[in-house]
PAZAKE-645987 format. One line per 10 residues: number of its first residue (from 1); for each residue x, y, z of C-alpha. Coordinates in pm, whole numbers, plus 50000, padded with zeros to 5 digits. Example, Ala and Ser with C-alpha at 12.3 -4.5 7.8 and 13.67 -1.06 7.14 Angstrom:
% residues 2
1	51230/49550/50780 | 51367/49894/50714
END
This chain:
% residues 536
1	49498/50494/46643 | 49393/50231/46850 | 49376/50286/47284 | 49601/49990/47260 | 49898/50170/47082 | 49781/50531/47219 | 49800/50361/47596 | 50093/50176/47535 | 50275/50529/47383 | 50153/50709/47709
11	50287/50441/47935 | 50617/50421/47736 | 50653/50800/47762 | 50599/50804/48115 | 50866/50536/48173 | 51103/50736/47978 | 51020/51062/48168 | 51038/50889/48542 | 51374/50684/48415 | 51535/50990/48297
21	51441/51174/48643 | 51526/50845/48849 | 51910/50848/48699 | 51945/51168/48728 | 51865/51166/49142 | 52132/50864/49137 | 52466/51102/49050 | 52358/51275/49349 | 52373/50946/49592 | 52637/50986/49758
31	52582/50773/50071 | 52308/50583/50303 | 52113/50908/50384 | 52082/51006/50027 | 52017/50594/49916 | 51772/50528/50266 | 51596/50945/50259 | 51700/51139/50004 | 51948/51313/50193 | 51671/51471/50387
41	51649/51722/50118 | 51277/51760/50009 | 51014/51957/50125 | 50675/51949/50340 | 50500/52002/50021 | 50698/51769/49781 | 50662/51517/50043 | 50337/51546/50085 | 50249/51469/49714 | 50558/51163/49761
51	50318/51076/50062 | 50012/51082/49863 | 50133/50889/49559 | 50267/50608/49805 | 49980/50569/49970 | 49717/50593/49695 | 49790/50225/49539 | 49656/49999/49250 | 49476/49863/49541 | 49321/50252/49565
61	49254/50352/49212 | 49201/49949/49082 | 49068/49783/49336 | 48863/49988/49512 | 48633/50131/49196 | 48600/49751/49120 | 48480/49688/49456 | 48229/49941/49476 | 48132/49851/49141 | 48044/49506/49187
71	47947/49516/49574 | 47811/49869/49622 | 47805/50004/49959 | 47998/49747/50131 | 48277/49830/49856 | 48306/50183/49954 | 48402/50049/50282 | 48696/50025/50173 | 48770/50388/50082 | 48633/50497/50440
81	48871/50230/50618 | 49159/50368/50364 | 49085/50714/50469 | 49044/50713/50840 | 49336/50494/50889 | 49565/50734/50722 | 49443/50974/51010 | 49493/50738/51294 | 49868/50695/51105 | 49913/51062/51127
91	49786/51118/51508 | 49958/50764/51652 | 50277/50777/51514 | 50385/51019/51223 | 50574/51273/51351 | 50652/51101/51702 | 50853/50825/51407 | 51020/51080/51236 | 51164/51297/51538 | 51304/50940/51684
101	51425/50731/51430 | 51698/50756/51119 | 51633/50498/50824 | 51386/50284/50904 | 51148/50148/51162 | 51331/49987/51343 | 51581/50198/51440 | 51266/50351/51669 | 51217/50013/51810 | 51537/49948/51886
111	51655/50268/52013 | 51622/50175/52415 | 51635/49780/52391 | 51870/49556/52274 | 51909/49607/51920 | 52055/49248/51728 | 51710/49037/51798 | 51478/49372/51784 | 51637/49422/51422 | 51544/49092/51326
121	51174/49077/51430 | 51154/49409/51270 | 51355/49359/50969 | 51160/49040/50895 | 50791/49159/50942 | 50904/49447/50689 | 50978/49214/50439 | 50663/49027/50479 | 50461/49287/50481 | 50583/49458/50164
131	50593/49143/49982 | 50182/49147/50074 | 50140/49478/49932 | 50379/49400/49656 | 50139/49129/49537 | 49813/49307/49494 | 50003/49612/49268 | 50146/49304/49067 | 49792/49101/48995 | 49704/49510/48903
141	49928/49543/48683 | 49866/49198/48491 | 49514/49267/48513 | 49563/49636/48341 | 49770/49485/48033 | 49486/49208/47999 | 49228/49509/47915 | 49477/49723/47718 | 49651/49453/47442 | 49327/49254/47497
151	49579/48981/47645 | 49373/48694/47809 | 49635/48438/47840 | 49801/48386/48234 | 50149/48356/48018 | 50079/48696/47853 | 49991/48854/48229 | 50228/48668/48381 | 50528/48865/48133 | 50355/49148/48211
161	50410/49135/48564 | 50797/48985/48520 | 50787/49324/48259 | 50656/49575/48590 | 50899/49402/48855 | 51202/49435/48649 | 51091/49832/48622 | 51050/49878/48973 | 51413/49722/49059 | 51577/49974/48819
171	51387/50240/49014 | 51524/50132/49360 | 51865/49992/49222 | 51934/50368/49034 | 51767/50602/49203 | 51756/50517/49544 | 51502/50737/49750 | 51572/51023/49593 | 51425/50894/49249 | 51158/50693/49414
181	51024/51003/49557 | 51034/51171/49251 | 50842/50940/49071 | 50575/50928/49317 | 50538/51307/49287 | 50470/51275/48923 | 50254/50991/48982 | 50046/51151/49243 | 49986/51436/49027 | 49864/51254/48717
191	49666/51020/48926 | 49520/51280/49098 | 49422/51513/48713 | 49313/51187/48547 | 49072/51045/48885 | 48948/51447/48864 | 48879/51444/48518 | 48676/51164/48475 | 48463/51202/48809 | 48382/51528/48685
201	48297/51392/48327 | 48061/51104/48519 | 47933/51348/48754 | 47872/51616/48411 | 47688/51310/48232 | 47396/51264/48549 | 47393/51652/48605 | 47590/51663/48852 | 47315/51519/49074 | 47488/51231/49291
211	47125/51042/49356 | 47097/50989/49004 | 47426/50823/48970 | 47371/50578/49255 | 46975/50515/49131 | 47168/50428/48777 | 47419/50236/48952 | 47158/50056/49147 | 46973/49932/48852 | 47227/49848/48591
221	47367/49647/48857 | 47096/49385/48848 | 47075/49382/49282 | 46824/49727/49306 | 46839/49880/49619 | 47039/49606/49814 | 47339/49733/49605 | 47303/50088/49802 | 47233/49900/50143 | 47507/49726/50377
231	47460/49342/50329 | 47563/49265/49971 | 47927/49156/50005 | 47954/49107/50413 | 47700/48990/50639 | 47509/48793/50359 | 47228/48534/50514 | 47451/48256/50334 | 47782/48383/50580 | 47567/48458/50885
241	47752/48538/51206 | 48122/48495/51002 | 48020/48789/50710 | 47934/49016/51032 | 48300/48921/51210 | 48487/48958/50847 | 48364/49308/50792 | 48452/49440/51153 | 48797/49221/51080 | 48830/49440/50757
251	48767/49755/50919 | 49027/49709/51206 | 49327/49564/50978 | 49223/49898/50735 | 49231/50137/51021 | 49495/50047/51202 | 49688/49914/50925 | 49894/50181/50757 | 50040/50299/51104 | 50277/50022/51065
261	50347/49985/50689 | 50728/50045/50642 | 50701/50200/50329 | 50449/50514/50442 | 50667/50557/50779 | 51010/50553/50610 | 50875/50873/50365 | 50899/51107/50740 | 51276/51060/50726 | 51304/51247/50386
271	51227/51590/50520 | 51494/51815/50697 | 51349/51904/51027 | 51002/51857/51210 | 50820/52168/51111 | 50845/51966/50728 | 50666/51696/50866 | 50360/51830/50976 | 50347/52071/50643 | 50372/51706/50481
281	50114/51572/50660 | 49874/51883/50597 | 49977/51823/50212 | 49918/51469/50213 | 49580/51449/50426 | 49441/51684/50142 | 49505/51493/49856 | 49440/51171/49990 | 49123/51309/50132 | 48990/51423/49788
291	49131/51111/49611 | 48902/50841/49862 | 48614/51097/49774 | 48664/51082/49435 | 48663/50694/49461 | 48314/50681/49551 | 48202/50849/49182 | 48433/50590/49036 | 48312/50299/49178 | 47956/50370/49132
301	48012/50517/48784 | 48131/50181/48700 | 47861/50005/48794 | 47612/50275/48636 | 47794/50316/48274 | 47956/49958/48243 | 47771/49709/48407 | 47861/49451/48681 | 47860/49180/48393 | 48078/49309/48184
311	48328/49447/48463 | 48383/49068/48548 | 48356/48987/48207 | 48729/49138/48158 | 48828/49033/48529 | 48669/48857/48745 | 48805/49053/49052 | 48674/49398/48880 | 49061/49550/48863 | 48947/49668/48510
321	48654/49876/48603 | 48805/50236/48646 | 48991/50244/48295 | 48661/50107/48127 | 48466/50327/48303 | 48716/50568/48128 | 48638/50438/47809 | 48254/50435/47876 | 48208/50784/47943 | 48442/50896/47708
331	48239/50689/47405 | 47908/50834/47542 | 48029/51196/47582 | 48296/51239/47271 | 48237/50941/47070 | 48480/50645/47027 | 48805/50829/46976 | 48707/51021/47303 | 48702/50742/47473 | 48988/50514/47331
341	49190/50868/47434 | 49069/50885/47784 | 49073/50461/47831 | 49494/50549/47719 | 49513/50833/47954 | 49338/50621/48296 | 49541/50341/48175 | 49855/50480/48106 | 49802/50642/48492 | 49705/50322/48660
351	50054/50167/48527 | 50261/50529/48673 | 50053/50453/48995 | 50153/50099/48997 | 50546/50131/48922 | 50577/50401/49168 | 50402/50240/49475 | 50561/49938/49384 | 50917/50108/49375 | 50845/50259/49724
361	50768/49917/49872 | 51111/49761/49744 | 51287/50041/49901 | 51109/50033/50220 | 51184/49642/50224 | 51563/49656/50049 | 51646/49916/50318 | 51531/49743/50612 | 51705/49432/50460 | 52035/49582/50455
371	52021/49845/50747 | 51854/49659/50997 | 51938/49297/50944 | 52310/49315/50750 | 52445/49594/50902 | 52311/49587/51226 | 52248/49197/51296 | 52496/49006/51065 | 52768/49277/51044 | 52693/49416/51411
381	52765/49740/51286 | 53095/49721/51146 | 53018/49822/50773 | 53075/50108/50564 | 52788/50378/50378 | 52912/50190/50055 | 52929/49800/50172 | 52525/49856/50281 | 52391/50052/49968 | 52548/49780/49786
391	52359/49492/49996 | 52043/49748/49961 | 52054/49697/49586 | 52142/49331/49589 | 51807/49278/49839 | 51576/49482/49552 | 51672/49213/49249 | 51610/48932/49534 | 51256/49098/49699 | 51163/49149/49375
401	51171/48827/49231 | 50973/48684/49502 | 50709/48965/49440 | 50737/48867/49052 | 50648/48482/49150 | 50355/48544/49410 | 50207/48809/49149 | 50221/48560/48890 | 50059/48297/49169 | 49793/48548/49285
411	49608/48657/48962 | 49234/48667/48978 | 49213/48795/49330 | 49081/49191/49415 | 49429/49393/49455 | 49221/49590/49735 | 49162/49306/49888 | 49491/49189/49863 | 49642/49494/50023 | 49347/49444/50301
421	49552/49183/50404 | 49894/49319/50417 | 49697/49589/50598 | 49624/49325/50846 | 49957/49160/50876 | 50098/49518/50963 | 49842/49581/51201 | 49915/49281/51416 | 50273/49232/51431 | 50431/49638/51365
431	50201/49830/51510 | 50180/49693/51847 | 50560/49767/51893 | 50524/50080/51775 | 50284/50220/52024 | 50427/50026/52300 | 50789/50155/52183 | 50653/50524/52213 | 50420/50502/52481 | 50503/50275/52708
441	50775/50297/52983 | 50787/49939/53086 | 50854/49803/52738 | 51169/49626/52640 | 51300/49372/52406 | 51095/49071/52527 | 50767/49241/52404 | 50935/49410/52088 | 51019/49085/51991 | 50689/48892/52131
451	50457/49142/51989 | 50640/49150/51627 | 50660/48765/51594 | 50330/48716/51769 | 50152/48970/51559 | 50289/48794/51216 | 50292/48462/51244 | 49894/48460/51393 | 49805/48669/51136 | 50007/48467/50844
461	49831/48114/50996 | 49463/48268/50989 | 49537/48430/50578 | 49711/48028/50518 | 49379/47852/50666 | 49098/48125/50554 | 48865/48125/50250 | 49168/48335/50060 | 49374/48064/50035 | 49193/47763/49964
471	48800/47621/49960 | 48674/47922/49822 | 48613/47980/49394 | 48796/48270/49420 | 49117/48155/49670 | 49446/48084/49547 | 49396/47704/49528 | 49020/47627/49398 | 49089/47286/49422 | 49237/47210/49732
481	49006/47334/50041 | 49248/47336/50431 | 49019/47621/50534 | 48953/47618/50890 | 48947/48004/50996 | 48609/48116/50846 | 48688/48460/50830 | 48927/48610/50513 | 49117/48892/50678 | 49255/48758/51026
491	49268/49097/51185 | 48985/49027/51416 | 49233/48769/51583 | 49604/48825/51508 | 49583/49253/51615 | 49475/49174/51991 | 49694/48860/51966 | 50004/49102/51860 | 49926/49343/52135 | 49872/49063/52423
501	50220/48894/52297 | 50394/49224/52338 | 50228/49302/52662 | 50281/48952/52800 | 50634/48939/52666 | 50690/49249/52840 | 50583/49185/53157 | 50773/48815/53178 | 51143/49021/53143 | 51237/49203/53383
511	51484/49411/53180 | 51388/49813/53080 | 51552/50115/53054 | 51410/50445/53216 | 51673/50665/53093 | 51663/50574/52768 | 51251/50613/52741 | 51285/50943/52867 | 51532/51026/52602 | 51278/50924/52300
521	51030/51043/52500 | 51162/51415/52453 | 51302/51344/52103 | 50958/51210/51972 | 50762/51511/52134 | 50998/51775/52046 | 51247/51687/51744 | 51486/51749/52010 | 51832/51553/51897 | 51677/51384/51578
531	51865/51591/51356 | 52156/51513/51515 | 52107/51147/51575 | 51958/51162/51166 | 52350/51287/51079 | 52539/50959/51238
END
């Protein structure tokens, strides 16, 4: 049997497992709390693994092995930035989120300001966001079926990705939370057995002795010991000062990033009370802990057992290198039917990781579409449970499509660094309202909105006129070259440019409310009244 039908079995099964699960959840949706979080009805522990399996993306497992593999150290960047941020998530704004909110981030924001234009920013930047993050798991997955039915053609990875979007809808549109989260526990736990398995099997071929990998890695890779130095992808001689600025860009829009992704905040309204959230947390800092470690054998192992050449050989961006690094050691340890086995197996886990993160995002952006901006903005918050579900669904076909065409738009380019820069966007325009929201007693509506819009539309200008977009081989037009902003991720600009709007916007109104600060101050410390609020 050939890994082609074996992966495409494995993938098919898993489909059939996860849609099974997801319409079962749906007969128990009964109304916005069980469609927006699950009714509040899971655990610290089963949230945790939800937690881990949102946040460890095709940009995690695909992207990041391919980066390492073809840059070296300045690839595993990446899994440090990944890693540390999730900690600065989980200190900032975690629990403080959950104990003050009810569906989605914004009702945090707008919780002591005036709600209608606070909704908006937030509802919008949401949107935008997810739609970035969207886009790297889509190139993923077109990249993924290009390796498995040996499909070269941007038609046949274009279906693909038209195939994966319609999936992730029927997730959302059927299952609501409640099946999302289920198929991101199932995910997480394959992702996190097959990533195991073959580290260990890459780790068993060199002795388990790490410096032999990375010596391995270092020569197959054609670069020597530059490829285990800083230098090789940022901070070249050829970029000079703008390599240096890109890689400190990276590393703030990657550490400060996933405090403001909608998608990871919305999972801390799933759980019933406050105690639940930190046993999430504990749950979900373990697993994605050991998964960014992991990474690092991946990455490397590629480099070591496949080869740099033949990596871009299949894809240019490297998206392919973790399932042939799958098939590599699996040929060299148990021959070729051990390896077209474990190439199905990676595979078959790289498309459950890439249907269930993408499935999380829709939600995350379908809810905030109908909660925040229909309900509370159009509708002003005369609408029933069933009128806004319904508009929730009707936003996932919609958000979906446009994640279908920018997919199709966007092959070619690294889905890590593609989520780098949704990483970036959230940075400038979320998180600044966030902390100010929490923190800050003087804040009010003029900053919410300034910092939001401020935040997102500097950092949206910078991606438009960088390197990523055009004047670059690898940027989304080749041809056409508009580049003006040297560096490609903006977040060395647009984060300080989202937290001076909000700051400045503040300032300029004169309007705040005391009382109302010192309510989610309490609430956000203690879980005082969030249950309560959660139930209305």
């Amino acid at each position: 049997m050939s890994h082609q039908t074996l992966s495409t079995i494995l993938f098919l099964l898993f489909v059939a497992v996860t849609l099974g699960i997801t319409f079962k959840a749906s007969r128990s949706n009964k109304d916005a709390a069980d469609f927006y979080a699950g009714g509040r009805s899971f655990s610290g522990a089963q949230n945790g693994l939800a937690i881990g399996g949102d946040y460890m993306s095709a940009a995690s497992f695909l992207g990041i092995a391919g980066i390492i593999a073809l840059s070296g150290y300045d690839g595993f960047l990446y899994s440090i930035g990944f890693l540390v941020a999730w900690l600065v998530a989980l200190l900032l704004v975690a629990e403080l989120m959950r104990n003050s909110g009810k569906f989605t981030m914004a009702d945090v924001l707008a919780f002591r300001m005036s709600p209608r234009p606070v909704r908006t920013a937030a509802g919008v930047s949401t949107i935008v966001v997810s739609i970035f993050y969207l886009l790297a798991q889509m190139v993923g997955a077109g990249a993924l079926v290009g390796l498995l039915l040996g499909i070269t053609s941007p038609t046949g990875k274009a279906l693909t990705i038209v195939g994966v979007g319609l999936l992730m809808i029927v997730y959302v549109v059927v299952g609501g939370m409640k099946g999302t989260t289920w198929v991101q526990i199932v995910k997480a736990v394959l992702l996190m057995t097959g990533a195991t398995l073959i580290t260990l099997l890459v780790l068993g071929k060199y002795g388990f002795n790490l410096s032999a990998l990375l010596g391995e890695a270092a020569a197959q890779s054609g670069k020597g010991d530059a490829f285990l130095n800083p230098g090789l992808k940022y901070g070249t001689e050829a970029q000079g000062i703008a390599g240096k600025l890109d890689l400190i860009s990276l590393g703030l829009a990657l550490v400060l990033g996933t405090a403001g992704l909608p998608h990871i905040l919305i999972r801390f309204y799933t759980v019933p009370t406050a105690k639940e959230a930190r046993k999430s947390v504990l749950w979900g800092i373990g697993i994605i802990g050991v998964f960014y470690l992991l990474t690092l054998v991946l990455g490397f192992g590629a480099a070591a057992l496949v080869g740099g050449k033949a990596i871009v050989a299949q894809d240019k961006a490297g998206n392919t290198a973790a399932p042939m690094l799958a098939e590599a050691v699996g040929n060299a340890i148990f021959g070729e039917v051990g390896g077209t086995i474990l190439l199905a197996v990676i595979a078959a886990v790289a498309f459950a990781t890439i249907l269930a993160v993408v499935a999380g995002l829709t939600l995350a952006s379908s809810s905030s579409f109908a909660h925040d901006l229909y309900a509370h903005v159009f509708k002003r918050g005369n609408v029933t449970d069933k009128e806004e579900v319904l508009v929730a669904r009707i936003s996932a076909f919609v958000i979906g499509a446009v994640a279908i065409g920018l997919g199709i738009l966007a092959q070619g380019q690294n889905v890590a660094f593609l989520v780098a820069l949704a990483f970036a966007v959230a940075a400038s325009g979320n998180l600044p309202a966030i902390l100010y929201s929490l923190f800050w007693k003087r804040f009010n509506t003029a900053g919410a909105v300034s910092a939001i819009y401020g935040g997102l539309v500097s950092a949206l200008i910078l991606v438009v006129f960088s390197p990523v977009v055009s004047g670059s081989a690898t940027a989304l037009f080749p041809d056409a070259d508009f580049a003006w902003f040297p560096l490609s991720n903006p977040g060395l600009i647009s984060i300080p440019i989202g937290f001076l709007a909000g700051f400045v916007g503040a300032r300029l109104s004169k309007e705040y409310n005391p009382a109302k600060y010192a309510e989610i101050e309490v609430r956000s410390l203690t879980g005082i009244g969030a249950e309560k609020a959660a139930q209305h």
